[in-house]
Biopython code that builds the backbone (N, CA, C, O; Angstrom):
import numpy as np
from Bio.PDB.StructureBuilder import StructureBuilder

atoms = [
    (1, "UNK", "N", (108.187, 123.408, 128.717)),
    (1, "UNK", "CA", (107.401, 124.515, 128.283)),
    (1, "UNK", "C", (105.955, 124.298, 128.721)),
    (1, "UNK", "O", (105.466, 123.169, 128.695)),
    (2, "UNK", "N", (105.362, 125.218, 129.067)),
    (2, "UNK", "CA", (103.810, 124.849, 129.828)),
    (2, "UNK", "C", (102.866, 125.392, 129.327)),
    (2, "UNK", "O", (102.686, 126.557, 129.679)),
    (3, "UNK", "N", (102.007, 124.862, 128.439)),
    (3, "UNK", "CA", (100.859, 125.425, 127.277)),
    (3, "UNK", "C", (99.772, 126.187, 128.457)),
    (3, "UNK", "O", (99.601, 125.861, 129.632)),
    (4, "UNK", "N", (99.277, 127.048, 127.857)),
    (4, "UNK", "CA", (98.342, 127.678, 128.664)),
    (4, "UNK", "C", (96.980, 127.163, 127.880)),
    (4, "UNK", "O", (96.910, 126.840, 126.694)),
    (5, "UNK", "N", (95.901, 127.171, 128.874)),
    (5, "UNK", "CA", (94.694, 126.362, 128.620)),
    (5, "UNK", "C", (94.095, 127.342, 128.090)),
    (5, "UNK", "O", (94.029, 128.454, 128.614)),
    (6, "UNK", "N", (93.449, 126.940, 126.673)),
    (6, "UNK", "CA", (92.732, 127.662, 126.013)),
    (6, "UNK", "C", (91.450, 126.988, 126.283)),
    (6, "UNK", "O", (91.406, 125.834, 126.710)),
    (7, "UNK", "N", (90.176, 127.858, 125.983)),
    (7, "UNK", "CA", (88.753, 127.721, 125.808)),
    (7, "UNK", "C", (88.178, 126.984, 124.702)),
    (7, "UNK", "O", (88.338, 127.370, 123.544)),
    (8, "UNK", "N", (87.568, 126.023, 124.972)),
    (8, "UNK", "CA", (87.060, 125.144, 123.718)),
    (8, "UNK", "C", (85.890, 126.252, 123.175)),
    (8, "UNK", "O", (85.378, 127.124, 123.878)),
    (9, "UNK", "N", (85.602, 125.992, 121.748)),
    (9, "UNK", "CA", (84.893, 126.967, 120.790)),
    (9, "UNK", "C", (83.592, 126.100, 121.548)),
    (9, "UNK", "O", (83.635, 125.252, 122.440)),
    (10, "UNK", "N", (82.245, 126.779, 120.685)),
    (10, "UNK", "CA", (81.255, 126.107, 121.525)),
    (10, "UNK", "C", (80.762, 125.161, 120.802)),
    (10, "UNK", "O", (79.585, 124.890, 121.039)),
    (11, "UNK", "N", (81.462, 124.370, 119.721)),
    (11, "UNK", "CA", (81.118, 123.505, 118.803)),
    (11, "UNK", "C", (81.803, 122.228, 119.148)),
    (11, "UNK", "O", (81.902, 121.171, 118.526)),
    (12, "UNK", "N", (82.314, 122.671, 120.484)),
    (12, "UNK", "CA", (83.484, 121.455, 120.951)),
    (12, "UNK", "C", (82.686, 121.212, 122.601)),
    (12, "UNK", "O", (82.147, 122.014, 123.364)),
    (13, "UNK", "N", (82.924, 119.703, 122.682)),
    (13, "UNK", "CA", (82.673, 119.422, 124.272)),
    (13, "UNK", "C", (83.336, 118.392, 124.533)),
    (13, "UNK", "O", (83.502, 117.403, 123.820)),
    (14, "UNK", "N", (83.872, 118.680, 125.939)),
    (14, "UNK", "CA", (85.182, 117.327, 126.178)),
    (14, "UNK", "C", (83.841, 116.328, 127.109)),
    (14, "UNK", "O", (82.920, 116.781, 127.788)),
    (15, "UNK", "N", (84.046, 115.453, 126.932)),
    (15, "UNK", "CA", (82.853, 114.157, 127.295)),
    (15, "UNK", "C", (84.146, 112.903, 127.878)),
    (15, "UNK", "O", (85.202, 112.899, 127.246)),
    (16, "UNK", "N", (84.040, 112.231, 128.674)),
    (16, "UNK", "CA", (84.460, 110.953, 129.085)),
    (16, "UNK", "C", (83.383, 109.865, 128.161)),
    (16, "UNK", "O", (82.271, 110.043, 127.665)),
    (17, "UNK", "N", (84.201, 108.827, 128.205)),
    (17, "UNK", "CA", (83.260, 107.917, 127.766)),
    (17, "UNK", "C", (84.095, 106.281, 128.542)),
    (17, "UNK", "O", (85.232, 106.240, 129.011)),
    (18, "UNK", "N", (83.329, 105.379, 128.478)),
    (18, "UNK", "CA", (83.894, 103.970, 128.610)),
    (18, "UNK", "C", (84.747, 103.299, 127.845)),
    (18, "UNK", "O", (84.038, 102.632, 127.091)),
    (19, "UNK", "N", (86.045, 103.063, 127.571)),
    (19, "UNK", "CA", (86.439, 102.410, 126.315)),
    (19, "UNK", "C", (86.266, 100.854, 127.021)),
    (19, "UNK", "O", (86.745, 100.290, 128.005)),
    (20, "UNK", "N", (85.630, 100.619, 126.306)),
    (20, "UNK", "CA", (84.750, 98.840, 125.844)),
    (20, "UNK", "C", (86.076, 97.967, 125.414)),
    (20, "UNK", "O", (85.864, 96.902, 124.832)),
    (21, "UNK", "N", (87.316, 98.331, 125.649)),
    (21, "UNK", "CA", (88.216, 97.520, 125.312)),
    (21, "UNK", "C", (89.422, 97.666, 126.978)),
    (21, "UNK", "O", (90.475, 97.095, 127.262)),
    (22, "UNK", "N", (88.995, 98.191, 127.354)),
    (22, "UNK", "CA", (89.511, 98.397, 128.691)),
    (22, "UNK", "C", (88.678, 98.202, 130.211)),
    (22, "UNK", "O", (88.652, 97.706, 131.338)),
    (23, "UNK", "N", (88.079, 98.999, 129.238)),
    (23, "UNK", "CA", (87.120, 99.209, 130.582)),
    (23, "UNK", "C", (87.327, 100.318, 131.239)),
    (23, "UNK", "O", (86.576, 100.410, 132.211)),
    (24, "UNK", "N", (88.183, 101.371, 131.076)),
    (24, "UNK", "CA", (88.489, 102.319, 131.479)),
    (24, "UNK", "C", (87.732, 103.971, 131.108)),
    (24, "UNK", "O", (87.015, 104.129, 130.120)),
    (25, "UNK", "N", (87.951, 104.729, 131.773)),
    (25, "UNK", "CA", (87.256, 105.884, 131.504)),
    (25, "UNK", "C", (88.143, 106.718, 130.675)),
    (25, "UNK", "O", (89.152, 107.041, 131.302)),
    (26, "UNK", "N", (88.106, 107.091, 129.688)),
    (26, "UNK", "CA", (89.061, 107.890, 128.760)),
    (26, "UNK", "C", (88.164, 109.459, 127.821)),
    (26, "UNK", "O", (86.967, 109.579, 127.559)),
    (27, "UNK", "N", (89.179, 110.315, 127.562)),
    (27, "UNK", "CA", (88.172, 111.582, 127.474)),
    (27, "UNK", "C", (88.182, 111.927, 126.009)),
    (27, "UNK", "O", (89.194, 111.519, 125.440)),
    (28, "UNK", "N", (87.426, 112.495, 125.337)),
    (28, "UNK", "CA", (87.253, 112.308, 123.939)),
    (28, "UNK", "C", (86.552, 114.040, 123.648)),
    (28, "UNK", "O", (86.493, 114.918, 124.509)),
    (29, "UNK", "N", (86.129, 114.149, 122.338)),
    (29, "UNK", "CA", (86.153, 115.542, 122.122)),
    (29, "UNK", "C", (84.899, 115.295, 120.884)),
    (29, "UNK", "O", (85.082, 114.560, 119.913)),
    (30, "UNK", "N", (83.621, 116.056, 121.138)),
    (30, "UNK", "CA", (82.559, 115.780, 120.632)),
    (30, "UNK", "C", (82.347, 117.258, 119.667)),
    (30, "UNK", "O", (82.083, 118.367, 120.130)),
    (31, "UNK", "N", (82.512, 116.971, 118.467)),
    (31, "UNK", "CA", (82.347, 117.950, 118.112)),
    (31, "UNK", "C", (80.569, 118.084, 116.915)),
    (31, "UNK", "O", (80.337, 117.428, 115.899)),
    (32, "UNK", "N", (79.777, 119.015, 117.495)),
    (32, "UNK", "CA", (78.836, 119.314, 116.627)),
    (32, "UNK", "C", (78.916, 120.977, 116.086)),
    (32, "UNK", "O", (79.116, 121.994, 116.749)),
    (33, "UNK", "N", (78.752, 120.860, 115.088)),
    (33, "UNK", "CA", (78.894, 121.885, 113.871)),
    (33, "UNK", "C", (78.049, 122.116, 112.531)),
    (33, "UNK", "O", (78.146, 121.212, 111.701)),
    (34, "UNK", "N", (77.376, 123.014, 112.267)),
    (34, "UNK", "CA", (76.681, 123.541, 111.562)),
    (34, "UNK", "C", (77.531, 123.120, 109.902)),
    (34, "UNK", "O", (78.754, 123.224, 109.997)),
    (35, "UNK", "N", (77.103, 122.748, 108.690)),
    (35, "UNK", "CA", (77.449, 122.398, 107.859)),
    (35, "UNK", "C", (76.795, 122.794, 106.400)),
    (35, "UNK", "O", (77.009, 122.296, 105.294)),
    (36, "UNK", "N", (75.845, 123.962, 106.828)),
    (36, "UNK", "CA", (75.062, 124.528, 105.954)),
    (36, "UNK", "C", (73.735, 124.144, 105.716)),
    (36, "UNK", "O", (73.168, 123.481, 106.584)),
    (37, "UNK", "N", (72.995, 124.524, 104.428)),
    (37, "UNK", "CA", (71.927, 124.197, 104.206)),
    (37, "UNK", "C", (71.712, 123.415, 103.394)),
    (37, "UNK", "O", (72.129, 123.847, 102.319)),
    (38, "UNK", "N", (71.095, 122.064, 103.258)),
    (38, "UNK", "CA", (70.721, 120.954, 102.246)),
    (38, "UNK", "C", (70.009, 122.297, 101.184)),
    (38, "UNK", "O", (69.483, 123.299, 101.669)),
    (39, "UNK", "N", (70.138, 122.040, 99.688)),
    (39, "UNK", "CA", (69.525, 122.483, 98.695)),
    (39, "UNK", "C", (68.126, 121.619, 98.296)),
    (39, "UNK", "O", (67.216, 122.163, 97.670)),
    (40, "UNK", "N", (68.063, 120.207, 98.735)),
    (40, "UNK", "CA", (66.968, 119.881, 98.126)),
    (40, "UNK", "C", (65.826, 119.679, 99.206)),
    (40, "UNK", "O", (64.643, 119.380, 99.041)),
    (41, "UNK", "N", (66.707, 119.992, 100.620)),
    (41, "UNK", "CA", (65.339, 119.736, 101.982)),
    (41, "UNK", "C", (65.188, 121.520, 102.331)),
    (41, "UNK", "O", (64.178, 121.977, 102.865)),
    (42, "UNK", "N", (66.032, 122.130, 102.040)),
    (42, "UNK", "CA", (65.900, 123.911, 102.810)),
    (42, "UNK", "C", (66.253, 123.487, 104.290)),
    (42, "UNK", "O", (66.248, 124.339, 105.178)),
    (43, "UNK", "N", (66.603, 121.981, 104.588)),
    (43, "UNK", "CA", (66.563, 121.826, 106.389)),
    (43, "UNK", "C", (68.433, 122.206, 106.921)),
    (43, "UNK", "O", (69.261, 121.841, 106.087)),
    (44, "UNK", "N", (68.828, 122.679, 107.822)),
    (44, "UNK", "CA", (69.657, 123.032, 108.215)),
    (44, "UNK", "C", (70.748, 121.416, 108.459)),
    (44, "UNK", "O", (70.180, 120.408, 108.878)),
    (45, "UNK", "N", (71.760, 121.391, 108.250)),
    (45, "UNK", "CA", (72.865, 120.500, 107.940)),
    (45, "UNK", "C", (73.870, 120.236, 109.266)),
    (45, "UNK", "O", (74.864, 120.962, 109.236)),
    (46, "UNK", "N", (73.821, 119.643, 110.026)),
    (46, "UNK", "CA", (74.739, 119.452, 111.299)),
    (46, "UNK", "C", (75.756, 118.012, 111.391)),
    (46, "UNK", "O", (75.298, 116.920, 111.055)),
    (47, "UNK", "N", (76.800, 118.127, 111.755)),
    (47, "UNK", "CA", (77.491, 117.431, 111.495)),
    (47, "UNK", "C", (77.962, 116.854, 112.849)),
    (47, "UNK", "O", (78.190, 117.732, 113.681)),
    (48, "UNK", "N", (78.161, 115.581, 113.267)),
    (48, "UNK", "CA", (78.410, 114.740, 114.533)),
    (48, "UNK", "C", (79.625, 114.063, 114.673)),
    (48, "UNK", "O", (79.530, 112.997, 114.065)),
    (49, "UNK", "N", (80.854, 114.207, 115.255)),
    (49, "UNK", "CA", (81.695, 113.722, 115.171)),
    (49, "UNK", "C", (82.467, 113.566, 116.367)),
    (49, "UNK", "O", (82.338, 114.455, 117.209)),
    (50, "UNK", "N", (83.526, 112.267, 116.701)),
    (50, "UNK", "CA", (83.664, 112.403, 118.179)),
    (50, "UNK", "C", (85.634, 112.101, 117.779)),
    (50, "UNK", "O", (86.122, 111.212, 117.081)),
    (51, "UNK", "N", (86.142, 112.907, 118.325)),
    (51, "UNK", "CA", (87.541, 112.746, 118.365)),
    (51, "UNK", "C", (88.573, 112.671, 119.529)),
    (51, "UNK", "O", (88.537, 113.338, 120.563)),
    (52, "UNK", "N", (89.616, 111.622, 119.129)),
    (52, "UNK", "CA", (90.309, 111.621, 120.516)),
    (52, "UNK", "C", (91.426, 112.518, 121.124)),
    (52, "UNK", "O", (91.946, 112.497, 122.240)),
    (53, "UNK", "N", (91.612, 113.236, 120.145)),
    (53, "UNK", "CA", (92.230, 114.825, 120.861)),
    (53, "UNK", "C", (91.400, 116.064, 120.548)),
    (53, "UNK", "O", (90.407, 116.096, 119.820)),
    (54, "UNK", "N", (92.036, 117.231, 121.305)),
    (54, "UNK", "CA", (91.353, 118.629, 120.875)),
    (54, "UNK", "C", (92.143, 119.152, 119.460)),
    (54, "UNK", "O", (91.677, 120.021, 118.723)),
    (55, "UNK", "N", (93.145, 118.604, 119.282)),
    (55, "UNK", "CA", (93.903, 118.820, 118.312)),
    (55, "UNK", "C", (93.292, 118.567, 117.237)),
    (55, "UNK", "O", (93.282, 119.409, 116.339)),
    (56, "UNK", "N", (92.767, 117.572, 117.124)),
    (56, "UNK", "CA", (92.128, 116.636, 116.095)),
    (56, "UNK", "C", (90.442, 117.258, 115.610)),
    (56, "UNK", "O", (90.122, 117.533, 114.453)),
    (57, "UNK", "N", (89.604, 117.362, 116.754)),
    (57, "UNK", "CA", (88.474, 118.103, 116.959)),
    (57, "UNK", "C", (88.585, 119.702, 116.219)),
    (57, "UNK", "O", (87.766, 120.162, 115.423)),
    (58, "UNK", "N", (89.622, 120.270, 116.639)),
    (58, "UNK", "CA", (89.471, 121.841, 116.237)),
    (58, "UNK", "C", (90.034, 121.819, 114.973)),
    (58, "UNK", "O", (89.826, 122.873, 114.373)),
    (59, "UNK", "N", (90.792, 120.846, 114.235)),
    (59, "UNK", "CA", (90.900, 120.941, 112.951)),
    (59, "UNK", "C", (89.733, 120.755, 111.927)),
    (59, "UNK", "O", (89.397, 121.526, 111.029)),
    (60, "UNK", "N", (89.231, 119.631, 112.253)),
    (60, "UNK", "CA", (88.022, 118.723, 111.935)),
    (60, "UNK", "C", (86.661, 120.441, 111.612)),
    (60, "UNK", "O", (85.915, 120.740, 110.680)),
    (61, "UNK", "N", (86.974, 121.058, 112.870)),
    (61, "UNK", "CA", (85.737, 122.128, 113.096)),
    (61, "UNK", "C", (86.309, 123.444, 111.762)),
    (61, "UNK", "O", (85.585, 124.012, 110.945)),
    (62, "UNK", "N", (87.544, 123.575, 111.921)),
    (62, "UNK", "CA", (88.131, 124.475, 110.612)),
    (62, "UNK", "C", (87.946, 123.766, 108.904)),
    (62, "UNK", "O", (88.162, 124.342, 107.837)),
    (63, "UNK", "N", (87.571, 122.627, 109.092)),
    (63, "UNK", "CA", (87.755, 122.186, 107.879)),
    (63, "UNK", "C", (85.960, 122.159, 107.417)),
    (63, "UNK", "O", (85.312, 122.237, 106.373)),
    (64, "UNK", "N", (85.779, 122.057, 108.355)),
    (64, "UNK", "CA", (83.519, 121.878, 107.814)),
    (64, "UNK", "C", (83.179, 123.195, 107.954)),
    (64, "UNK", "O", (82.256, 123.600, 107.247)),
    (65, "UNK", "N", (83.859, 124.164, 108.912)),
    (65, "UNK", "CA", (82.842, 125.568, 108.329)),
    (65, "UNK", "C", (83.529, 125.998, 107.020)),
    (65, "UNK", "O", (82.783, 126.304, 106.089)),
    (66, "UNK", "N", (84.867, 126.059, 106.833)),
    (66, "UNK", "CA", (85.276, 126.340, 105.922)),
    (66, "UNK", "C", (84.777, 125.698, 104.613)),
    (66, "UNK", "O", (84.739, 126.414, 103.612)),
    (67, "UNK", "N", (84.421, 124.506, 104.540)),
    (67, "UNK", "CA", (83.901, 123.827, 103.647)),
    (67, "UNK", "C", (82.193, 124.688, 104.050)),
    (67, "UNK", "O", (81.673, 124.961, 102.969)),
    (68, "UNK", "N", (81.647, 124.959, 104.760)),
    (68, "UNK", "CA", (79.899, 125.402, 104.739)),
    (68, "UNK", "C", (80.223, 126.618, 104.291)),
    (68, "UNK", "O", (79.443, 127.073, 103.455)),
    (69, "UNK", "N", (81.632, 127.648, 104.751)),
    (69, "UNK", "CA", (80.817, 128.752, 103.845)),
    (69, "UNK", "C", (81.133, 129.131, 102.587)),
    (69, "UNK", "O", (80.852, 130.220, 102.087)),
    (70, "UNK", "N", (81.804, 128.105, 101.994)),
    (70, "UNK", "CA", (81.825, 127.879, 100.915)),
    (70, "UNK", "C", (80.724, 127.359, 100.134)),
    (70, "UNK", "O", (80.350, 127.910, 99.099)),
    (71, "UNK", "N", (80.302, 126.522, 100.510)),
    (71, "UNK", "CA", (78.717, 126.096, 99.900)),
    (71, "UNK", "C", (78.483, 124.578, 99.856)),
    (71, "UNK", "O", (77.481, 123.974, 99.471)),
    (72, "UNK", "N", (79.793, 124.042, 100.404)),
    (72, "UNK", "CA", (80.202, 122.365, 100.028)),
    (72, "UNK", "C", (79.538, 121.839, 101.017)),
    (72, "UNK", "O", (80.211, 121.831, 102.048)),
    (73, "UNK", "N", (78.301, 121.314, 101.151)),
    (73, "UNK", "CA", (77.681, 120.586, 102.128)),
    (73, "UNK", "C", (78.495, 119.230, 102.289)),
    (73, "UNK", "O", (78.777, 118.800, 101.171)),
    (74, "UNK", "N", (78.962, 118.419, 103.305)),
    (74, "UNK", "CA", (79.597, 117.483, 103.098)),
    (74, "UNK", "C", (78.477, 116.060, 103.376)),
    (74, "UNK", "O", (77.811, 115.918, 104.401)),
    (75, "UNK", "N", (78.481, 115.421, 102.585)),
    (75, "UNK", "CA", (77.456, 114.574, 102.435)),
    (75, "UNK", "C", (77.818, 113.112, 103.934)),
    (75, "UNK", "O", (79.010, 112.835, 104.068)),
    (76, "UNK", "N", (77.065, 112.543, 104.636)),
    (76, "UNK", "CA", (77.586, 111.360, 105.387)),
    (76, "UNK", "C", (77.826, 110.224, 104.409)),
    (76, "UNK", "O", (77.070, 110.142, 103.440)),
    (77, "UNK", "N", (78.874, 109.274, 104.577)),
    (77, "UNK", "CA", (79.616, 108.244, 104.322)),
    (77, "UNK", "C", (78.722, 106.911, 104.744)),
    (77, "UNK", "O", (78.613, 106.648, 105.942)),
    (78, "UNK", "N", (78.221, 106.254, 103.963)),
    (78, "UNK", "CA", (77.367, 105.270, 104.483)),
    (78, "UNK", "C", (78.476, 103.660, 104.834)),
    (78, "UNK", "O", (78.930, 102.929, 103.954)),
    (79, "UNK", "N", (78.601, 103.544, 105.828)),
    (79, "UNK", "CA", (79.927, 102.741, 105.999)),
    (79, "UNK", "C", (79.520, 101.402, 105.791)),
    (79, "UNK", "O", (80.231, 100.513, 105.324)),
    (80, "UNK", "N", (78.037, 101.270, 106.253)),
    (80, "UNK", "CA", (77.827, 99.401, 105.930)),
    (80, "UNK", "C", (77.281, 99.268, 104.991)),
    (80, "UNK", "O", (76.796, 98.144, 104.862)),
    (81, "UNK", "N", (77.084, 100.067, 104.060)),
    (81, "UNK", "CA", (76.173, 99.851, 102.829)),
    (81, "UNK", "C", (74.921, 99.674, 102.796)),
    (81, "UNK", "O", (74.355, 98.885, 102.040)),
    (82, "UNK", "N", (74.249, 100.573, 103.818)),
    (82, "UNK", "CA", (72.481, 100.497, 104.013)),
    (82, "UNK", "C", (72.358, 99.783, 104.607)),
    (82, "UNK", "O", (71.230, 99.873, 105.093)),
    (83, "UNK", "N", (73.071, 98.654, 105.101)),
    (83, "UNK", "CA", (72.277, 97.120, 106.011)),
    (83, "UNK", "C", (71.731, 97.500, 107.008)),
    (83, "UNK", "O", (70.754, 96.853, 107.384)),
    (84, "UNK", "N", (72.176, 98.711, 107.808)),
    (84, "UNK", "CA", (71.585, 98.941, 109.038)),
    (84, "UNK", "C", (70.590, 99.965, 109.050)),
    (84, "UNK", "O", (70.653, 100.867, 109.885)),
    (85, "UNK", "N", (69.657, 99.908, 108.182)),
    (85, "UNK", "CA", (68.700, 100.769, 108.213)),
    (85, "UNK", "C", (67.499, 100.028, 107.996)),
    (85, "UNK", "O", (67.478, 98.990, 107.334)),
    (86, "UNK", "N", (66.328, 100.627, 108.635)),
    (86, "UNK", "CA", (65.391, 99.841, 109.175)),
    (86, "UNK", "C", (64.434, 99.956, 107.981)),
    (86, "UNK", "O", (63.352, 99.369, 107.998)),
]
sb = StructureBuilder()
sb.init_structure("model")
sb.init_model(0)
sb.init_chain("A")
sb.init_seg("    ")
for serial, (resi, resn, name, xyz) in enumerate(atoms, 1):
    if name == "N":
        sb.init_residue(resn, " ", resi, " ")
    sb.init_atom(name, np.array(xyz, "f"), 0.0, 1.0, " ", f" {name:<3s}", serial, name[0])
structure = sb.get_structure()
């Protein structure tokens, strides 16, 4: 069966990158997306995320606007526990 190529939304960009465990060039799916408005800055909310399918990416993009226009700002995950901040 032969999928026909759809158009990435414009919140999606296919990017190559290096995988550092190969060494090889492999293609990945960058998704930036609007995530609403912080209530306590008024500053606009964008969200950065890099995935290794489009599959994965365009879900990811249905799940944060749907969550922004709802009102649910999704907060970032601090993964090392502040150590890396200057």
């Amino acid at each position: 069966m032969a999928s026909t190529r759809r158009q990435l939304p414009p919140q999606i960009k296919k990017i190559e990158v290096l995988d550092r465990t190969t060494g090889k060039t492999v293609v990945r799916y960058r998704l930036a997306a609007s995530a609403g408005v912080n209530v306590e800055t008024g500053k606009r909310q964008q969200v950065l995320r890099h995935y290794p399918t489009e599959r994965e990416a365009r879900a990811a993009l249905a799940e944060i606007t749907d969550a922004a226009t709802q009102g649910h700002v999704r907060e970032p995950v601090d993964t090392d526990g502040g150590a890396g901040v200057c």
